[in-house]
C-alpha positions in Angstrom: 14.9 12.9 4.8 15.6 14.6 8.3 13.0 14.3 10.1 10.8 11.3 11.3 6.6 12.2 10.6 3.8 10.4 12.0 1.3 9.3 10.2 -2.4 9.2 11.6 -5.6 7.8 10.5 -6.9 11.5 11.3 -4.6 13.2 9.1 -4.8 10.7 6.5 -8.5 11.2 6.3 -8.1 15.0 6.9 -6.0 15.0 3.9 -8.7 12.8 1.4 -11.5 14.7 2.6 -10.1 18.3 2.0 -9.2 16.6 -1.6 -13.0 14.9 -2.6 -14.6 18.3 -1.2 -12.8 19.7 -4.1 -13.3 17.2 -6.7 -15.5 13.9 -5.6 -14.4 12.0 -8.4 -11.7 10.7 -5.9 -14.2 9.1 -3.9 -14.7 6.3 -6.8 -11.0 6.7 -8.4 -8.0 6.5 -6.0 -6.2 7.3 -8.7 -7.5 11.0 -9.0 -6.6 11.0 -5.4 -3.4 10.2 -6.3 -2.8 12.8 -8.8 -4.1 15.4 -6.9 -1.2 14.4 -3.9 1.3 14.0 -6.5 0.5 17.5 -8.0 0.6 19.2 -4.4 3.8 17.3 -4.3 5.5 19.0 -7.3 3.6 22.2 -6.9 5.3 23.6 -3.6 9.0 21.6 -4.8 8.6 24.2 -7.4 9.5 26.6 -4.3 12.3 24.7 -3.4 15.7 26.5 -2.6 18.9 25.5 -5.0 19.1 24.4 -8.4 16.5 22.8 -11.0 18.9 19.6 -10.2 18.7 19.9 -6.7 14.9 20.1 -6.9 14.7 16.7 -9.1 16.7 14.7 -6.8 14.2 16.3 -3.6 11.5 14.7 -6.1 13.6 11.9 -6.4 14.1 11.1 -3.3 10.6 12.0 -2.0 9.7 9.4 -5.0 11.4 6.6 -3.3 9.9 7.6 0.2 6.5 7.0 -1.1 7.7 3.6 -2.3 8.8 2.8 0.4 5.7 3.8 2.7 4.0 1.8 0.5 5.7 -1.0 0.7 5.5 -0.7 4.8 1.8 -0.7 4.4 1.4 -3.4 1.8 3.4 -5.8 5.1 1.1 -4.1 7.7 -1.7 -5.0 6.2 -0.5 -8.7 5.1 0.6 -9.0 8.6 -3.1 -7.9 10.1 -4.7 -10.6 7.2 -2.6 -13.3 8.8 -3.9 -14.2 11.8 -7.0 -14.4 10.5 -6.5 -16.7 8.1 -4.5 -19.0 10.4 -7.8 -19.3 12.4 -9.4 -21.0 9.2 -10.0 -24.9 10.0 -7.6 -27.1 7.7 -10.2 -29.8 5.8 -9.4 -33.5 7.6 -8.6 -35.7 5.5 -5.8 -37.7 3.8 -4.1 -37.6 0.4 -3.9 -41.8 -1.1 -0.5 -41.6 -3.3 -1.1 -43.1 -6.7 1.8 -43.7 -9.4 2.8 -40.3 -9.7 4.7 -39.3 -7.0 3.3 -35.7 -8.1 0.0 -36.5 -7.8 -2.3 -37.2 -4.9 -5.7 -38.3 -4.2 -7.6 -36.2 -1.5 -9.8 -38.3 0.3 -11.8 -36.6 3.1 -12.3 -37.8 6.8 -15.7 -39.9 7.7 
């Protein structure tokens, strides 16, 4: 890809908004959403300058972009859910070993 985007919250919902006034199905199925953006995808490719081959490896390519903004995404999100899960008080207590070096017994704190 050339040239760097920004994605914003405004566009993004822009974007879903123009799609559910059209068909509010996507409001319960992201997946309808999905088809709808993936259809807009290949509809103006169709345009696209150069061969039928040249086309499929844009889609290709624009394929593997959306994987990978995905993927970004799925970390920023993970990354945001950390910190508030390391806030979460750890049980006190102790584990007894017993013959299983495997095994523990969790006994809690008085």
């Amino acid at each position: 890809m050339s040239k760097q985007i920004q994605l914003s919250s405004e566009l993004l919902n822009n974007i879903f908004e123009a799609i559910a006034k059209h068909d509010s199905e996507v409001q319960q199925d992201l997946m309808v959403g999905l088809q709808y953006l993936s259809a807009v995808i290949g509809y103006f490719a169709a345009e696209y300058p150069g061969t039928d081959k040249d086309r499929n490896d844009l889609l290709a390519q624009l394929a593997a972009f959306s994987v990978d903004v995905a993927d970004d995404r799925v970390r920023s999100m993970q990354q945001q859910q950390q910190p508030a899960t390391a806030n979460v008080e750890m049980a006190k207590g102790k584990s007894e070993p017993t013959d299983d070096p495997a095994v523990g017994i969790w006994k809690p704190s008085n």
